[in-house]
DRENTORKOL-3810 file (N, C-alpha, C; in nm, 4 decimals):
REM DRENTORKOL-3810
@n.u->-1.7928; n.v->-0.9015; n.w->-0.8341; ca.u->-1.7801; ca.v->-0.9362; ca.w->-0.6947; c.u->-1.7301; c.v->-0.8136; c.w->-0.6182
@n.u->-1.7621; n.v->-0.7848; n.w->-0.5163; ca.u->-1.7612; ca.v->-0.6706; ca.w->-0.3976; c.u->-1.6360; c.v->-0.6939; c.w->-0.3518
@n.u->-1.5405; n.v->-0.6342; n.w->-0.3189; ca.u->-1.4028; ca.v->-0.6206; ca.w->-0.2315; c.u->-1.4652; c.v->-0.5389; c.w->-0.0949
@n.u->-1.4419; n.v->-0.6145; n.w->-0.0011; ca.u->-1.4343; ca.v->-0.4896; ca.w->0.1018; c.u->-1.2942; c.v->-0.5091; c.w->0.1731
@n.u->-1.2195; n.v->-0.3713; n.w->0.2118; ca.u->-1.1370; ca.v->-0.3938; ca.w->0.2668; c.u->-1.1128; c.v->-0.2365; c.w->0.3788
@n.u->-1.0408; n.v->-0.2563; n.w->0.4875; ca.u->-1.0059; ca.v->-0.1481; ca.w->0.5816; c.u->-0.9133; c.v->-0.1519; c.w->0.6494
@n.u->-0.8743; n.v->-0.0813; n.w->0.7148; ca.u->-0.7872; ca.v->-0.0916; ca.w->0.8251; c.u->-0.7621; c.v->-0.1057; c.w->0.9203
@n.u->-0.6505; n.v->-0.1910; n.w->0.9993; ca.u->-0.7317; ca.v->-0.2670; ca.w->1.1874; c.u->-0.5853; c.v->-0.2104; c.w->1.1963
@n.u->-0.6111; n.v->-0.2669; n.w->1.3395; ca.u->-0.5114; ca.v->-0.1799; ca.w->1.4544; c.u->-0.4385; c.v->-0.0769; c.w->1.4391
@n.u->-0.5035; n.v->0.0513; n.w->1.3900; ca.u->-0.4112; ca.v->0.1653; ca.w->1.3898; c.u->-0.3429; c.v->0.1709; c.w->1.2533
@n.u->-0.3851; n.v->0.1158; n.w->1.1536; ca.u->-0.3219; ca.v->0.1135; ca.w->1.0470; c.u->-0.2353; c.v->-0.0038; c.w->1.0301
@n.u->-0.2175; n.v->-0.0772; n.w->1.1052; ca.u->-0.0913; ca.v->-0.1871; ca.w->1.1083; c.u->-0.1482; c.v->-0.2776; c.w->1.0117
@n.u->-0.2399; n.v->-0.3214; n.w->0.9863; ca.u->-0.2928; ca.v->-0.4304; ca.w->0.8909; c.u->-0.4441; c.v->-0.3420; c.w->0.8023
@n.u->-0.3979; n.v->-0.4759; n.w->0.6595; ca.u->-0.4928; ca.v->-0.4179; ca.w->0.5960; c.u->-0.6019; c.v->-0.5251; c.w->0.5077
@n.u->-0.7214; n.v->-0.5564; n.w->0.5709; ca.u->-0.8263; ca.v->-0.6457; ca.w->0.6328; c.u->-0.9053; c.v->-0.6321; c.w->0.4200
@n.u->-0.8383; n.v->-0.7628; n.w->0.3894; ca.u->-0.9597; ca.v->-0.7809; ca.w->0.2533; c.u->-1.0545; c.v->-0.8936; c.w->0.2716
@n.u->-1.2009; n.v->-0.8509; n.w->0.2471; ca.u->-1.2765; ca.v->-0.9192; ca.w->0.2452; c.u->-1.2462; c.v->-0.9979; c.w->0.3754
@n.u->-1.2303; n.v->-0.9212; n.w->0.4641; ca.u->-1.2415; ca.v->-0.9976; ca.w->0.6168; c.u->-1.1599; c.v->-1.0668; c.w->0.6673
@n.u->-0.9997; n.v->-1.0614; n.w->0.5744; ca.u->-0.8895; ca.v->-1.1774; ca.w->0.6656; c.u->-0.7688; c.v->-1.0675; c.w->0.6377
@n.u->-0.7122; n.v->-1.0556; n.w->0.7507; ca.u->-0.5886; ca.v->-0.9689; ca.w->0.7850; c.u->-0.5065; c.v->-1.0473; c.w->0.6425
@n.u->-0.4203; n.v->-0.9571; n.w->0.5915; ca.u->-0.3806; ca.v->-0.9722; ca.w->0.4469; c.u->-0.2545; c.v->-0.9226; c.w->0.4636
@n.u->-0.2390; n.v->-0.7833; n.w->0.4459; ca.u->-0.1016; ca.v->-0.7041; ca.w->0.4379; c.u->-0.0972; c.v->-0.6595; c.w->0.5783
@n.u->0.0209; n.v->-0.6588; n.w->0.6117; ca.u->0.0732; ca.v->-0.5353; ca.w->0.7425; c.u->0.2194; c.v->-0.4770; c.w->0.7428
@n.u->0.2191; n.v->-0.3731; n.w->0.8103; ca.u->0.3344; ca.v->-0.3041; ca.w->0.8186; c.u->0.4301; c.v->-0.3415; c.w->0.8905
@n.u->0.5922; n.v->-0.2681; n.w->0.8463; ca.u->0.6865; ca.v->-0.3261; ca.w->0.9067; c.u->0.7696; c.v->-0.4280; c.w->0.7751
@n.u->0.7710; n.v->-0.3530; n.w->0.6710; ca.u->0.7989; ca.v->-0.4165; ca.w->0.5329; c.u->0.8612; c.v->-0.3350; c.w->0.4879
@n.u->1.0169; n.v->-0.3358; n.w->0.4219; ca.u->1.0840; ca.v->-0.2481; ca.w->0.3234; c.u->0.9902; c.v->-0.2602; c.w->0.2075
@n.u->0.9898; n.v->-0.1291; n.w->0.1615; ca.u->0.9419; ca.v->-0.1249; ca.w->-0.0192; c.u->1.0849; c.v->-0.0704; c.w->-0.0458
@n.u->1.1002; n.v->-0.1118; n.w->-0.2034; ca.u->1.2164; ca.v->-0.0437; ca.w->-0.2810; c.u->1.0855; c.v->0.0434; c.w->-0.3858
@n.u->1.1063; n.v->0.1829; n.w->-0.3612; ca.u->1.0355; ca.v->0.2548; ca.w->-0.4630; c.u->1.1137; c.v->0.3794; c.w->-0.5616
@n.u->1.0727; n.v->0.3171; n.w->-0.7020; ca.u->1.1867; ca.v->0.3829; ca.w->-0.7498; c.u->1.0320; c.v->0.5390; c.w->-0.8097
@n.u->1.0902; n.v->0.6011; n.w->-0.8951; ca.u->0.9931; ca.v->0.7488; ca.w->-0.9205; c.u->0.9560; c.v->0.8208; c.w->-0.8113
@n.u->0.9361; n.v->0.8131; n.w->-0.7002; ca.u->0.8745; ca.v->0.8309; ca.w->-0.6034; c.u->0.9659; c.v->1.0008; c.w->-0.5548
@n.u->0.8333; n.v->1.0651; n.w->-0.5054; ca.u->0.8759; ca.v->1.2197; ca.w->-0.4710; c.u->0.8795; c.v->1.2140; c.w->-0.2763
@n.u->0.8679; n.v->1.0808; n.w->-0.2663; ca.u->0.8586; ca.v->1.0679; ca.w->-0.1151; c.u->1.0252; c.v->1.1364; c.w->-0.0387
@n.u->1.1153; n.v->1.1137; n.w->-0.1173; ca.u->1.2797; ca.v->1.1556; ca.w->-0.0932; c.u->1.3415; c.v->1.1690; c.w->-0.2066
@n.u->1.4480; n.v->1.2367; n.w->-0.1774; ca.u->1.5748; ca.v->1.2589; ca.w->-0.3065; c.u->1.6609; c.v->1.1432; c.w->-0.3463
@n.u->1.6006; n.v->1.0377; n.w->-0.2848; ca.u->1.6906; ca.v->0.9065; ca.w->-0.3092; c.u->1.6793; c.v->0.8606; c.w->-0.4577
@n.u->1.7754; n.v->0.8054; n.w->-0.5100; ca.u->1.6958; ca.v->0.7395; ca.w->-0.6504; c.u->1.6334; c.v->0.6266; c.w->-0.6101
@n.u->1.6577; n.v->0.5625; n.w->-0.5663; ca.u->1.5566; ca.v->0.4480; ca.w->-0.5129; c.u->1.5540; c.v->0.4236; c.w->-0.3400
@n.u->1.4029; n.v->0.4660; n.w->-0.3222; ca.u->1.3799; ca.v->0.4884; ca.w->-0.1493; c.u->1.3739; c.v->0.3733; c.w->-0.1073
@n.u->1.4465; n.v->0.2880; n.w->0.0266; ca.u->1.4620; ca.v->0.1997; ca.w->0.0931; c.u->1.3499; c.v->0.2013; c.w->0.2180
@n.u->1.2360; n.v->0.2329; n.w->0.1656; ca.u->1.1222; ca.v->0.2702; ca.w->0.2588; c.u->1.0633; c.v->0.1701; c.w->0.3361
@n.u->1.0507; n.v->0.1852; n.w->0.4891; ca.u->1.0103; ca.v->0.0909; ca.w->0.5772; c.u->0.8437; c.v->0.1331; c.w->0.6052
@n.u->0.7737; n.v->0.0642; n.w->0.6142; ca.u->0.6472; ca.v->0.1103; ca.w->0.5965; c.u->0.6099; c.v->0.0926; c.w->0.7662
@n.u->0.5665; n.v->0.2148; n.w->0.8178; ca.u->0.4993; ca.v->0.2004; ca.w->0.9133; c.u->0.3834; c.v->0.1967; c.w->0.9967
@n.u->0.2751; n.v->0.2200; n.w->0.8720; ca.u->0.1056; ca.v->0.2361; ca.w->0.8971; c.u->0.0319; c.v->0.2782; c.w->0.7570
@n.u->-0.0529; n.v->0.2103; n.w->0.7676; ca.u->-0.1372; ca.v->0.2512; ca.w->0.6445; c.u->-0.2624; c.v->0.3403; c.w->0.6963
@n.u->-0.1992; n.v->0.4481; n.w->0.5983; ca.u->-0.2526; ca.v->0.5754; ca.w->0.6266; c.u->-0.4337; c.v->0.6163; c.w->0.5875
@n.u->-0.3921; n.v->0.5560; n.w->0.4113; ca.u->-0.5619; ca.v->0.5103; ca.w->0.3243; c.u->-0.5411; c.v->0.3787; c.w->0.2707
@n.u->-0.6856; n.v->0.3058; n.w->0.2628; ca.u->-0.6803; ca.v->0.2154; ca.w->0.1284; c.u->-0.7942; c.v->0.2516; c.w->0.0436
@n.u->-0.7909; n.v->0.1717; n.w->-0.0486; ca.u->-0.8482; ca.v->0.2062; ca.w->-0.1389; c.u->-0.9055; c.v->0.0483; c.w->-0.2371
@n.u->-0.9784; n.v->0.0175; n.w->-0.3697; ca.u->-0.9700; ca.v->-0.0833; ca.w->-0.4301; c.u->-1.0032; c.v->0.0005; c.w->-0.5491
@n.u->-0.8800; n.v->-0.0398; n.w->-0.6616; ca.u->-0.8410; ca.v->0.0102; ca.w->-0.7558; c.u->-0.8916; c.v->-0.0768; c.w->-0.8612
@n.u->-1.0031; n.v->-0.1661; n.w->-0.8507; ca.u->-0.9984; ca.v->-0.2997; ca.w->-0.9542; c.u->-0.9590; c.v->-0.3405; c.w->-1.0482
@n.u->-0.8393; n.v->-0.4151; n.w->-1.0455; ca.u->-0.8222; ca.v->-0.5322; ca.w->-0.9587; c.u->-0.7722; c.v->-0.5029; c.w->-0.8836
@n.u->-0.6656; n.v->-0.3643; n.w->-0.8273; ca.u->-0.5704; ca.v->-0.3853; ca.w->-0.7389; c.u->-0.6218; c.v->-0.3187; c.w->-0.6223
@n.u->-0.5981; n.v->-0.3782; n.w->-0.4443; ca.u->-0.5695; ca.v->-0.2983; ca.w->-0.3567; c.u->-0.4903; c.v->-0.1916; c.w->-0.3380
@n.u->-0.5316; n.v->-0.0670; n.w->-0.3281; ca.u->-0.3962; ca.v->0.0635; ca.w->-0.3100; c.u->-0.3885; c.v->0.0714; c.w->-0.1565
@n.u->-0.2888; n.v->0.1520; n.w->-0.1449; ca.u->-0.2789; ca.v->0.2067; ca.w->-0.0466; c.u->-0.1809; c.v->0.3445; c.w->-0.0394
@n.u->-0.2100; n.v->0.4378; n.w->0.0741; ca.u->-0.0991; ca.v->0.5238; ca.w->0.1046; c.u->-0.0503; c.v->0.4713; c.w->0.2507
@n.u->0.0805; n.v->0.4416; n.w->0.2482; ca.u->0.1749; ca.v->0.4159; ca.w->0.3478; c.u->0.2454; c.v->0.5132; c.w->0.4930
@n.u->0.2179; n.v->0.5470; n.w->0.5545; ca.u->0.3405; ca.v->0.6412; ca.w->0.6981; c.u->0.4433; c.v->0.5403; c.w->0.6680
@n.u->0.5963; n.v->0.6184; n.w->0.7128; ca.u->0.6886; ca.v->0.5537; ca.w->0.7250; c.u->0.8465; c.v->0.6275; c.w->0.6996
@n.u->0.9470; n.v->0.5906; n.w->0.6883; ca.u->1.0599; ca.v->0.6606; ca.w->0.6132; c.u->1.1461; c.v->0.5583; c.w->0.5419
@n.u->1.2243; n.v->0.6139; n.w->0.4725; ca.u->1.3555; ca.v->0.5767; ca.w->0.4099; c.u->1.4707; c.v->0.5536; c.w->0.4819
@n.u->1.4983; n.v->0.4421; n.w->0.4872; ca.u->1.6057; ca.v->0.4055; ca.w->0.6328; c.u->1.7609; c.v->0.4699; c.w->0.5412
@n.u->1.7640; n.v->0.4955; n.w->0.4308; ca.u->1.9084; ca.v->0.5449; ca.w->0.3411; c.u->1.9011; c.v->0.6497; c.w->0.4103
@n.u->1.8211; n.v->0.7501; n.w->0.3598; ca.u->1.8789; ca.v->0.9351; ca.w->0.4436; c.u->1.7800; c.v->0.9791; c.w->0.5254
@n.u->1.6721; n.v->0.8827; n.w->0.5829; ca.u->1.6062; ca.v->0.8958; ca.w->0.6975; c.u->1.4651; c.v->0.9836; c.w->0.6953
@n.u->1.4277; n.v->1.0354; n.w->0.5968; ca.u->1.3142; ca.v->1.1132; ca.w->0.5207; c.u->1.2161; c.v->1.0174; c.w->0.5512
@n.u->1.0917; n.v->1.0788; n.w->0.6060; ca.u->0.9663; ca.v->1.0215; ca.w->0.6947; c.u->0.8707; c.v->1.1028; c.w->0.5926
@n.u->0.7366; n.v->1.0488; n.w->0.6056; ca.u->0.6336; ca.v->1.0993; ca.w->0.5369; c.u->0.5675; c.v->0.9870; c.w->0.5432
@n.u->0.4556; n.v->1.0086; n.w->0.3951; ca.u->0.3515; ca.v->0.9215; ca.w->0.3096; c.u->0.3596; c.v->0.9240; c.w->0.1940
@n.u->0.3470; n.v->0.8287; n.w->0.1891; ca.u->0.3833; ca.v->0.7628; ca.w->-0.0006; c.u->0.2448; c.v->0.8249; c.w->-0.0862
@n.u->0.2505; n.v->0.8104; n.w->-0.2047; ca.u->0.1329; ca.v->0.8193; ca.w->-0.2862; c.u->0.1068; c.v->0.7421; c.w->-0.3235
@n.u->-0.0034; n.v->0.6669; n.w->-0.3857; ca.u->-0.0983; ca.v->0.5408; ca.w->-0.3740; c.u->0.0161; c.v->0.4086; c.w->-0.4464
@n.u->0.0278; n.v->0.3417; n.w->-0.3453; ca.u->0.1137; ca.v->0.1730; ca.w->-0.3830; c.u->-0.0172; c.v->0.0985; c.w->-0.4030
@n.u->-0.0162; n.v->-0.0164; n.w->-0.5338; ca.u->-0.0518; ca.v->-0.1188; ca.w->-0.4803; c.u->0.0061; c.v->-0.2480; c.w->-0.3832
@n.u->-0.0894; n.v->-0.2649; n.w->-0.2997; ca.u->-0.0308; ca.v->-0.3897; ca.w->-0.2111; c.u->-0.0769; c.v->-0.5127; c.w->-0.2877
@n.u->-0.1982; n.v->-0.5436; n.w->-0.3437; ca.u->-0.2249; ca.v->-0.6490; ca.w->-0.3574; c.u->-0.3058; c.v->-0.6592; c.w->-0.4758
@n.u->-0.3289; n.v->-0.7598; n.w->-0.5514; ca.u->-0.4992; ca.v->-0.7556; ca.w->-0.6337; c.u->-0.6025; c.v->-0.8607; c.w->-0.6271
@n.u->-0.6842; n.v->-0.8362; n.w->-0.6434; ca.u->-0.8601; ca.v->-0.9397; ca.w->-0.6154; c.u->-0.8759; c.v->-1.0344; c.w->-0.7241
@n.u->-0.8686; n.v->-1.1377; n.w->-0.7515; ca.u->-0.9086; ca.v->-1.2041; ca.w->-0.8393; c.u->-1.0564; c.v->-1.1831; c.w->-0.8554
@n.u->-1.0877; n.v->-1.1053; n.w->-0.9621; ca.u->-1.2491; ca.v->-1.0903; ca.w->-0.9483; c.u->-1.3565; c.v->-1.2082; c.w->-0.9577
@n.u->-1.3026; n.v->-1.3128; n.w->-1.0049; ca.u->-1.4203; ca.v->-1.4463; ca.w->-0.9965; c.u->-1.3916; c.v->-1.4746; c.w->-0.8456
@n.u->-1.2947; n.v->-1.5145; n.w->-0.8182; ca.u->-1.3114; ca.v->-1.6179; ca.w->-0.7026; c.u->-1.2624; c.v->-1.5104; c.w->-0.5960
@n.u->-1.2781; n.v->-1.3850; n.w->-0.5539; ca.u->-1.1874; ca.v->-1.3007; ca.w->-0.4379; c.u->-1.0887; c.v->-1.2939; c.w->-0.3913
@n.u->-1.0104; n.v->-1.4094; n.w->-0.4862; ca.u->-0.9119; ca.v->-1.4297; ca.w->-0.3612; c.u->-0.8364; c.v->-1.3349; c.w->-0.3605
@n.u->-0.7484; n.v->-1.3158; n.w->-0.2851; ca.u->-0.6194; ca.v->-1.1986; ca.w->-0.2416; c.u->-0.4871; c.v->-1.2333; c.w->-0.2853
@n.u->-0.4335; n.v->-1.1629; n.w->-0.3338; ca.u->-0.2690; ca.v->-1.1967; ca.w->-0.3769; c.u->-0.1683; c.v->-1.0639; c.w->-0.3826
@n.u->-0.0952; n.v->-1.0861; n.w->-0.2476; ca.u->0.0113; ca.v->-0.9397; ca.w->-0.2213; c.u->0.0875; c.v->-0.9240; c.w->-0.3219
@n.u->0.1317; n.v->-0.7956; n.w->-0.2987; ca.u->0.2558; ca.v->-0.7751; ca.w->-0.4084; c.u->0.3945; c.v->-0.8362; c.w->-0.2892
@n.u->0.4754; n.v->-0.8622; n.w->-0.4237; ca.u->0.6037; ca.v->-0.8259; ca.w->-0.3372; c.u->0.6666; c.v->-0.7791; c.w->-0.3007
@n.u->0.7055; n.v->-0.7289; n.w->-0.2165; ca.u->0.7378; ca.v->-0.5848; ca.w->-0.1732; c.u->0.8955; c.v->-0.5584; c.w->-0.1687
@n.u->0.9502; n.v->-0.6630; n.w->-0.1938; ca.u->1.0882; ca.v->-0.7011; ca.w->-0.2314; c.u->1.1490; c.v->-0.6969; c.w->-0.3959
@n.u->1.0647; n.v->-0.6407; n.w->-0.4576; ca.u->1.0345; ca.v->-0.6233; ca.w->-0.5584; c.u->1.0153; c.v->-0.4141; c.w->-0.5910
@n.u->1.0748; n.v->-0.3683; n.w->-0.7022; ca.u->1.0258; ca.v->-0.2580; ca.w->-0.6942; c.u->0.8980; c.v->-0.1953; c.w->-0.7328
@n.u->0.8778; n.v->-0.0718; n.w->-0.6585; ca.u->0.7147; ca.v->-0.0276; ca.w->-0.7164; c.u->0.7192; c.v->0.1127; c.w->-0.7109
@n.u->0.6718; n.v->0.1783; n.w->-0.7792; ca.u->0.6286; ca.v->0.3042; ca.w->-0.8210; c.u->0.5056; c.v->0.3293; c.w->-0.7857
@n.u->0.5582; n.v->0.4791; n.w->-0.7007; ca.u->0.3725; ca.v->0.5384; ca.w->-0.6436; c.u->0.2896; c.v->0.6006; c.w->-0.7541
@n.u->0.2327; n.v->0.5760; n.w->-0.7034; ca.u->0.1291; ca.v->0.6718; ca.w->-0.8459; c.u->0.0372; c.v->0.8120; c.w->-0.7556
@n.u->0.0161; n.v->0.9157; n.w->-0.8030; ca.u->-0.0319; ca.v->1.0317; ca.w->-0.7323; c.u->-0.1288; c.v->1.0154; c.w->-0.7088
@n.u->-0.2272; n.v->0.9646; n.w->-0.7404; ca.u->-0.3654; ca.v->0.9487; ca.w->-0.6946; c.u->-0.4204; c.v->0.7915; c.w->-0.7710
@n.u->-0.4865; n.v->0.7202; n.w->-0.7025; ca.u->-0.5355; ca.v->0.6034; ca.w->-0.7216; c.u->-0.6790; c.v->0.6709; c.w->-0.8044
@n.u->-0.6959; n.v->0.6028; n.w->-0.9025; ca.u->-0.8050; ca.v->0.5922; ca.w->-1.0044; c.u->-0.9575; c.v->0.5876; c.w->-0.9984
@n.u->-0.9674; n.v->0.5462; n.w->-0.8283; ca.u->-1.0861; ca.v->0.5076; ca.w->-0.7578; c.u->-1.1354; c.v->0.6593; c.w->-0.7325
@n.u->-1.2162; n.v->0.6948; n.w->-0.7129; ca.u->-1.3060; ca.v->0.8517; ca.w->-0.6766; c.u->-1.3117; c.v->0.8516; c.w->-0.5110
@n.u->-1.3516; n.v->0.7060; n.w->-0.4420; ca.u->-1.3731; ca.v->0.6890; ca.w->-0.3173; c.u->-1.2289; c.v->0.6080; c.w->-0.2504
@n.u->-1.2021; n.v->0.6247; n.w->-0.1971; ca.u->-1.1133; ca.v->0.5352; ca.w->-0.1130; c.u->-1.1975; c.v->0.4578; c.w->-0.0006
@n.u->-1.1362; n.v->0.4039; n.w->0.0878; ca.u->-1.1878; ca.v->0.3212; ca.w->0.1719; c.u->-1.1377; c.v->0.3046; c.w->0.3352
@n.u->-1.1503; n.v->0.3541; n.w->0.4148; ca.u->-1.0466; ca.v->0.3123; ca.w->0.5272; c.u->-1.1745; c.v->0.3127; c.w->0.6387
@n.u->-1.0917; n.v->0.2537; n.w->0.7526; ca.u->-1.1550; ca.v->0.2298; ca.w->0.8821; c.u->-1.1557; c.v->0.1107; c.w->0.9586
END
């Protein structure tokens, strides 16, 4: 089954298979991450920069900063979500939950727009 997914209003949301899904304005707790010197970044996400579909998972790279020591940037590829490949459906991560970026998502193409 086909995933399509992109990005609407400026990055603020991130559109799978045609229904607004994830959006910004969400702490991540990310621990590994070269985004800051924090051991674990208290990162507020403020636009999605790329997505991507990692199958099964939605990636993404994030704009935003670390509200602890205030360090702004872009993350390296989070998943937000994954596709149930029989039936499409969508299921976010929790973002209340910790996650580790990974340097490059696995996909060759990314996806945005």
């Amino acid at each position: 089954m086909v995933t399509s997914i992109h990005q609407l209003d400026d990055g603020a949301w991130i559109s799978v298979n045609d229904s607004r899904e994830v959006n910004v304005s969400d702490l991540w707790w990310l621990a590994r991450s070269d985004f800051c010197d924090c051991e674990m970044a208290d990162f507020l996400a403020e636009g999605f920069v790329e997505v991507a579909v990692d199958p099964p998972e939605v990636t993404a790279r994030i704009a935003g900063q670390c509200i602890a020591c205030g360090a702004s940037g872009i993350t390296d590829w989070l998943a937000v979500g994954r596709v149930d490949p029989d039936t499409g459906t969508f299921r976010s991560v929790d973002t209340e939950s910790v996650h580790v970026p990974r340097k490059r998502t696995r996909l060759a193409y990314p996806r945005d727009g």
